[in-house]
C-alpha positions, 0 to 999 in steps of 0.5 A: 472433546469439547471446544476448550480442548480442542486448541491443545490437539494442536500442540506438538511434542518434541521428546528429546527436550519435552518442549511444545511448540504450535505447528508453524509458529504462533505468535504474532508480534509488532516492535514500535522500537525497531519499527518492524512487524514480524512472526515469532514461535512461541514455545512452553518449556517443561518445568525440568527445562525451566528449572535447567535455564534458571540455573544456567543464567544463574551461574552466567551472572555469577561475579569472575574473579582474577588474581593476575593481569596475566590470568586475565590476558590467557581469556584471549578468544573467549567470552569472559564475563556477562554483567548484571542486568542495569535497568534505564530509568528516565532519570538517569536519562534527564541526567545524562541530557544536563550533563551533554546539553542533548535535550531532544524531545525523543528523550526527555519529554516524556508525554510528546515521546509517547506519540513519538516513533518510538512509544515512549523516550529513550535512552541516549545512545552515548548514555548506553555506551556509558554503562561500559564501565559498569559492566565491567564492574559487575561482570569481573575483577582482578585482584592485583590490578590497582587502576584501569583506564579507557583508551579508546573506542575502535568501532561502535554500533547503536542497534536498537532504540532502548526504551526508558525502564528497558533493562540492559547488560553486557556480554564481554569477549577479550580480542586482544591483549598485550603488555604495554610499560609500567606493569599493565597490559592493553586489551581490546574488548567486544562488548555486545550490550543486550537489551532484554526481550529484544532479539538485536542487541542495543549496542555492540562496541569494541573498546580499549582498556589499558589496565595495571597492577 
């Protein structure tokens, strides 16, 4: 066997999912975002497997939709909804910096935040809290609801930095429901917002939204 072949003696298979994996872990890996150094195993799926995963994030983004409030509020427990994937762009971040007066360098002055502890700016977190709202909107729908209101925020939690051009999304569990006058109900939501290719979440909140038909 030749030098180019002998790498691949090192590749192990697992049979019952036909995955390879590099005998105690591979990769190497430096995150800027978190500050941290660490060691991650990397893994080659087989194409059968891949093709598996494609559908099954498919199907997790597929838009849920609910007749009733009532519908809705029998979710209780469970995770109901996992939204598109919203990409960061640096405008939207000089836009939120007009519209709260934040205008700290580590967001809004691109060149100086590249030197910056982060490697680049990034997003406000009162920005990524925000796109709740718009989870939500692409996540789920309720079809005798007219309107939906914030009621408040009971814990909130900014993980990881988000990098500009970093893509989020939202991963939505109901805690809570309960009627509350007018034809509406109160719901409490975990929402963990994810931020892609990071292990640790951007955010993590617990949200109240009061909604009615």
């Amino acid at each position: 066997m030749n030098e180019m072949e002998t790498p691949l003696k090192r590749l192990r298979r697992s049979p019952s999912r036909g995955r390879y994996r590099r005998p105690g872990g591979a990769g190497f890996a430096v995150s800027l975002a978190f500050g941290q150094v660490g060691f991650m195993r990397r893994e080659v799926l087989s194409p059968r497997l891949q093709r598996w995963r494609r559908l099954a994030a498919k199907v997790e983004r597929m838009k849920k939709t609910f007749q009733t409030l009532a519908d809705l509020a029998a979710c209780v427990g469970q995770e109901v909804a996992v939204s598109d994937w919203i990409t960061v762009t640096q405008e939207q971040v000089n836009q939120f910096a007009e519209a709260t007066g934040d205008h700290q360098w580590i967001h809004v002055d691109v060149e100086k935040a590249k030197a910056g502890p982060f490697g680049g700016p990034i997003a406000h977190g009162f920005l990524t809290l925000s796109m709740l709202p718009r989870f939500y909107e692409t996540a789920f729908e309720v079809v005798e609801s007219r309107m939906g209101v914030n009621y408040g925020l009971n814990r909130v939690r900014f993980m990881s930095p988000v990098p500009v051009g970093g893509r989020l999304r939202g991963r939505m569990k109901l805690l809570t429901s309960e009627s509350i006058p007018n034809d509406g109900i109160q719901m409490t939501w975990e929402t963990t917002i994810e931020l892609e290719g990071s292990p640790k979440p951007a955010c993590v909140a617990e949200s109240v939204v009061r909604r009615f038909r």
